[in-house]
N, C-alpha and C positions, 0 to 999 in steps of 0.2 A: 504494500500500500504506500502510493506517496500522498504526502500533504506540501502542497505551495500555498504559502502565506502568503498574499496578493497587495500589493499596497499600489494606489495610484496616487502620487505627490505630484504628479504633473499639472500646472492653473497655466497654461500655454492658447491652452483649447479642449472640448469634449473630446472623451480618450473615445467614446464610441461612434464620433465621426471621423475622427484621423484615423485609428483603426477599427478600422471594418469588419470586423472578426473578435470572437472574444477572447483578448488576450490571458485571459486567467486560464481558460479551457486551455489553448494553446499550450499555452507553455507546460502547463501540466502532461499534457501528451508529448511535447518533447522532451521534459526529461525526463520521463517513465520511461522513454526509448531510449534514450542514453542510459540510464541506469539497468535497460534490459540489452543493450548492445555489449556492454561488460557484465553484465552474468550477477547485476545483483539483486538479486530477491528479497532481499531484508526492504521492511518500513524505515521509508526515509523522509524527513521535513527540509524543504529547502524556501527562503523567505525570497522575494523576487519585487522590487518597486520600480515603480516609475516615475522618473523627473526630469524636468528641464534642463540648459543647457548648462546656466549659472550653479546648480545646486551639485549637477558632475564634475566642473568644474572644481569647486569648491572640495569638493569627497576624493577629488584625483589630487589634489595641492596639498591637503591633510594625509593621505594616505601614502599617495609615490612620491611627493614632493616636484609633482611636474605640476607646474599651472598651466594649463590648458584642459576642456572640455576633451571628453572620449564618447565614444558610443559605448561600451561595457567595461563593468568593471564585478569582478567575483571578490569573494572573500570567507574562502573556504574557511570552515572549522577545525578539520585536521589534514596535516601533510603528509600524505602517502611517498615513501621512497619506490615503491610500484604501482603506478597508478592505474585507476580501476580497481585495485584489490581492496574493498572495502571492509576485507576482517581484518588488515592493519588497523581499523581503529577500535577492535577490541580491545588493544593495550592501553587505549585513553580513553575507558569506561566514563570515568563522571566526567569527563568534557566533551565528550563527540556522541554522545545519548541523550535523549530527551528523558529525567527521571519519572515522568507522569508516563507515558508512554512504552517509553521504547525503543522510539525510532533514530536510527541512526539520523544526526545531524548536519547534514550536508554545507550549508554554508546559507550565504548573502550575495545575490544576482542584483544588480541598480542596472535598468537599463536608460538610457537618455531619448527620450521622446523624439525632439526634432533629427536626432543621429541618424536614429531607425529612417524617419521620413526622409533624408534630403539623403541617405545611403541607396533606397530602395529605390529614388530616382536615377540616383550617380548609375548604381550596377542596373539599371534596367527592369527588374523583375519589383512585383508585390509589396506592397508593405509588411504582409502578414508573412512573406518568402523572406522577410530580414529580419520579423522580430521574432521566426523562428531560428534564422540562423544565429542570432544575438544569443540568445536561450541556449543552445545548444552547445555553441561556443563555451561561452560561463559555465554548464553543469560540464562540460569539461576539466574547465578550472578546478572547478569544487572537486572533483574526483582525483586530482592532481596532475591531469594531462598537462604539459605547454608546448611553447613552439617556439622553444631557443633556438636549438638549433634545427637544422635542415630535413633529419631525422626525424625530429620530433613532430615539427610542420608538418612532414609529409604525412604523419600517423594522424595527425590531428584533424588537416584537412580531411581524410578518408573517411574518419570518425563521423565528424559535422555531415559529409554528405550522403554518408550511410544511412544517417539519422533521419535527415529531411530525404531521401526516398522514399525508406522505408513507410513514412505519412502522409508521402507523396504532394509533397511540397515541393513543386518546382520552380525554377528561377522564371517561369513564364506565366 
């Protein structure tokens, strides 16, 4: 079972006419598919908001210490040395479980409102085709994927586009 915690902090514009699709649903089905593309079955809570450009900005300047706006930013709860192996965080019992629950704790997704929108123009395809691939991206993150090196990119991009197939999300 996953649970996404849904927050929209975006006051930009209605989030359900710039996207057109319901973004809670979404994302939820993307990363249940991420989380079923690496093999884990366990109940997982992952928390997922939406905001403008200033408040990304702001959470990228605090956090990386880059001031400028991004379109995603994750912020996993545990660091996997093999990523996707989510029973590495058996050994961080009270921090990486939810104690009411159960569920394994995946992290913190912020996606950037306008990113999504003025991306989904740049690359040509959907809004709904970037703020899945945004999601998909992030619950990477949270899992411990990245894409340092060339290696990693290539695994990573394969991952994201595995995912949006398999939902059948395409770039058109």
């Amino acid at each position: 079972m996953l649970t996404v915690y849904f927050e929209n902090e975006y006051e930009g514009g209605d989030i359900r006419t710039l996207f057109p699709f319901p973004p809670a649903e979404t994302a939820e089905k993307v990363i249940g598919e991420v989380l079923r593309s690496v093999g884990c079955s366990r109940s997982c809570e992952v928390s997922l908001t939406l905001v403008g450009d200033e408040a990304m900005r702001e959470l990228n300047r605090e956090t990386r210490g880059i001031d400028r706006t991004t379109d995603v930013l994750s912020f996993p709860v545990f660091q996997y040395t093999q990523p996707g192996h989510t029973e590495e965080a058996e050994s961080d019992r009270a921090g990486s479980f939810n104690p009411e629950t159960g569920a394994l704790l995946l992290g913190d997704i912020v996606i950037s409102v306008p990113r999504t929108l003025s991306q989904a123009e740049e690359y040509g395809h959907s809004v709904k085709r970037e703020f899945a691939f945004l999601t998909a991206h992030s619950a990477l993150h949270l899992l411990g994927f990245d894409h340092m090196s060339p290696e990693e990119e290539t695994e990573m991009t394969a991952r994201q586009e595995q995912v949006l197939d398999a939902l059948g999300i395409t770039r058109k």
